[in-house]
N, C-alpha and C positions, 0 to 999 in steps of 0.2 A: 217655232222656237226662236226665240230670241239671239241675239249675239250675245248675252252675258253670260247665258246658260249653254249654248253652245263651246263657248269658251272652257266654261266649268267643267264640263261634261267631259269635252279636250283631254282636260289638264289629268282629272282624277281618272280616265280612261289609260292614261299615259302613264301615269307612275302605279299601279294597280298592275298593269301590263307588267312592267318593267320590273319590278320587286316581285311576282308573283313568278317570272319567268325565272330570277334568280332560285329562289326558291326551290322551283322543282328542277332546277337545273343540279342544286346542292344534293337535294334528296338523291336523282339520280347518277349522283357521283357515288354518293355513299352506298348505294345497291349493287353499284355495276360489280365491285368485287365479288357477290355473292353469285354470278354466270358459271364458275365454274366448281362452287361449292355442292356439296350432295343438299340432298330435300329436304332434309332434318336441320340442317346449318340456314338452309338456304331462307326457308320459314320462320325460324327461330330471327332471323337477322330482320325480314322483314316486317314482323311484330315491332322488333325493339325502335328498326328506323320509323316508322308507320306512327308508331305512338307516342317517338320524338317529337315527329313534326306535329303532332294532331295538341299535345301539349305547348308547342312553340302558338301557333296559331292563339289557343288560350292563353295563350301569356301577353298576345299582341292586343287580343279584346279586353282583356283586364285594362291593358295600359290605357285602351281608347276611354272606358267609362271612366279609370280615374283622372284623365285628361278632363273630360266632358263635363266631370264632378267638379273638378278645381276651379274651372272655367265658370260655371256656374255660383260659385261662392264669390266673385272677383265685379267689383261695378266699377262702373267710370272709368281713374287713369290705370288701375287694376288689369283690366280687362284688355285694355290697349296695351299696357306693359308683357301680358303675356301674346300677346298677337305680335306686336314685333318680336317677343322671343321665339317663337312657334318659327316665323319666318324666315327669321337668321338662322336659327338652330336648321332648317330644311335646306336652305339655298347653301349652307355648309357643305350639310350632308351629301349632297348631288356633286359638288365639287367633289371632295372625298372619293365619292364613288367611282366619278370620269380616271382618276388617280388610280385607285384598284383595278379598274378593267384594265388601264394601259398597261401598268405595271405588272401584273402576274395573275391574270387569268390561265394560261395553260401548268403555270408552275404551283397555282392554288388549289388549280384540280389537282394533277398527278399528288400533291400532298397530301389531301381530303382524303383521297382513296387510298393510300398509302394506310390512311391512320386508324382507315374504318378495316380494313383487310388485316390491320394488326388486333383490332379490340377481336374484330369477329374469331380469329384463330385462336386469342386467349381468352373467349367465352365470355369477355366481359362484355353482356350483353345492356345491362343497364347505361355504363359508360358509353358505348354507340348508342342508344335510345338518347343518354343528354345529349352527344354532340348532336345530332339530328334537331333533336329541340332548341339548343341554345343558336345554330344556325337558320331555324325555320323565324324562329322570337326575333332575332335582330332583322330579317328582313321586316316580319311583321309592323315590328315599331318603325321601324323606318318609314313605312307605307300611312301610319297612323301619323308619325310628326309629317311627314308631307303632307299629308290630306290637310290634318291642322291647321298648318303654313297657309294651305292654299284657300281656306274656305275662312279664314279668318276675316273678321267684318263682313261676309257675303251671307247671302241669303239663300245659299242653295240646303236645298230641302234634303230631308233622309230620302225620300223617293228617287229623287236625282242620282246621291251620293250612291246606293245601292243600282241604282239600274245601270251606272257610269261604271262601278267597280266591277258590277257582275259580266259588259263586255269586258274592262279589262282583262278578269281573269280569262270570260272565253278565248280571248286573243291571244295570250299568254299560254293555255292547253295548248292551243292550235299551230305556233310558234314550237313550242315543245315537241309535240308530236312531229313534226315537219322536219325539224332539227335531226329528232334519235333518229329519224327515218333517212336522215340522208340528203334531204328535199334542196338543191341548190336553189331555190328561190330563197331559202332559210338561212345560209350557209352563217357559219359560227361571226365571219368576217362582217356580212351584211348586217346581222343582229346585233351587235358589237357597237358598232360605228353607227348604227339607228339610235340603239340607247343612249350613248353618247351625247350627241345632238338633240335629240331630244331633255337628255336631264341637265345638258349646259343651258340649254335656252330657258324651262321654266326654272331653271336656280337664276338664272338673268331677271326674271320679271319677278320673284320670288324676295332677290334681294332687293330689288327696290321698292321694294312694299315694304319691307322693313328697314331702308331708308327717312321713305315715307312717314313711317310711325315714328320712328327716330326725331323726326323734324316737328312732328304735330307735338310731341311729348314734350319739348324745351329741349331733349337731351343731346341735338346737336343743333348749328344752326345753318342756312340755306348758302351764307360766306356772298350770295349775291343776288339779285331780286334775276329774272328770267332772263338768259342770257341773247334770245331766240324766238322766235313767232312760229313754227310753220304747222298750225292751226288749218291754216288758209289749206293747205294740201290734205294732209290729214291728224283731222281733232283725235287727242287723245282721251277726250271725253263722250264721244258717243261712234258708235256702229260698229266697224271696221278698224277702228282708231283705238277706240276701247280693247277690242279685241286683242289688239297689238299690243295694248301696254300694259294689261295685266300679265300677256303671254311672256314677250322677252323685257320691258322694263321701258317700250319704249316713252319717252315722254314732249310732246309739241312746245312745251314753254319751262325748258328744263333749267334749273339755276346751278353752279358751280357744282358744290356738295356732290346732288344726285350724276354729276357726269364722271366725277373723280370718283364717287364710288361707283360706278359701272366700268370706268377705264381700266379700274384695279380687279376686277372681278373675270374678266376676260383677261388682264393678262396673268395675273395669275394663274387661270384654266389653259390658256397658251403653254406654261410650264408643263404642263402634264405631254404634250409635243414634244418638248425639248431631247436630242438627246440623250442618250444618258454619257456620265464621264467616262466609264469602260467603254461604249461604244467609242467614243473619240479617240481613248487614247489606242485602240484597234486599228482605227482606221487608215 
């Protein structure tokens, strides 16, 4: 296995994992209310959530063909223009997300189930079937504009793309399971601060691929010819080097542009650290 493909395999390993973990982490928020419901309530809830997510999933496949459909109508600067869009739009979204985890992870659940425990008691059974769905769909798509992101201009095959998703989802059951179980190798804390680092780093390598296109396109310019060598140590264009700079953005002969927009993109993600103003003014 090569390093390119290795790399690929990484990356769509990793956010497949990551989104697929949310997922059932969503679903089993929305169920946990139904532990103390009777069996009639309790199955009736399960249909609705069940069928939610099985419809969100189709809503995320639709999105992928009509991605795949658009992409294929598109030659030339076409084709590039939606590849640096796919990128930015992804290396966004992974910011966004580091944002959400920090910010209100336990206050998202207690809400979630709060609202599935109120549809469930006023029988609106449809109403939980969409929330189910409309939060199983936007992981989905998330999972689809990443993949996008990532596989844009590459050559990784449906073979790959499937065999790479299919451990992620393994890893992401197994993760789950481990979780509800209690499993301290698992614990909320470790999982957390994994995904994290993980979806800072390929949104690092993510945006400069859509730097990159940025700069081949005319639509911004390099502001300086390479400011830097260090080739000699490790080339960004083959083995190990490569590896690196598809993964976090790293780049051997990097010009102004692409270092300002990486300085900007970590500190931005640094914000998600920050304090918040209530906590300061508590303190």
């Amino acid at each position: 296995m090569t390093a390119d493909v290795l790399l690929q395999s990484f990356r769509i390993a990793s956010v497949v994992w990551r989104e697929s973990f949310e997922a059932l982490v969503i679903v089993g928020i929305l169920l946990a209310w139904t532990i103390n419901e009777g069996v009639a309530v309790r199955r009736r809830a399960i249909r609705s959530i069940a069928g939610g997510a099985a419809a969100g999933v189709m809503i995320a496949v639709g999105l992928a063909f009509l991605m795949s459909g658009a992409a294929g109508f598109l030659d030339g600067d076409g084709e590039d223009i939606l590849q640096f869009a796919l990128a930015a739009i992804a290396s966004i979204l992974m910011l966004r997300m580091v944002f959400w985890m920090q910010r209100a992870v336990r206050g998202s659940s207690k809400g979630m189930r709060s609202q599935a425990a109120g549809l469930g008691k006023a029988r609106s059974w449809t109403a939980l079937g969409l929330l189910s769905a409309v939060a199983v769909a936007r992981e989905g798509a998330e999972t689809v504009v990443f993949l996008y992101g990532m596989l844009s201009g590459s050559d990784g095959s449906a073979t790959l793309v499937a065999g790479s998703g299919a451990l992620g989802l393994a890893a992401a059951c197994l993760t789950f399971l481990c979780f509800r179980s209690g499993a301290s190798a698992f614990s909320k804390r470790a999982v957390s601060i994994t995904s994290q680092v993980l979806l800072l780093i390929l949104g690092s390598g993510l945006m400069m691929t859509a730097v990159d296109r940025a700069i081949s396109l005319g639509i911004v310019p390099t502001l300086t010819s390479s400011l830097w060598d260090t080739g000699w140590i490790l080339d960004d264009s083959a083995g190990a080097g490569a590896f690196l700079s598809a993964l976090t953005g790293y780049r051997s002969r990097p010009e102004l542009l692409p270092l300002l927009a990486l300085g900007f993109y970590w500190m931005t993600a640094s914000l998600a650290y920050a304090p918040a103003v209530g906590d300061k003014a508590h303190a």
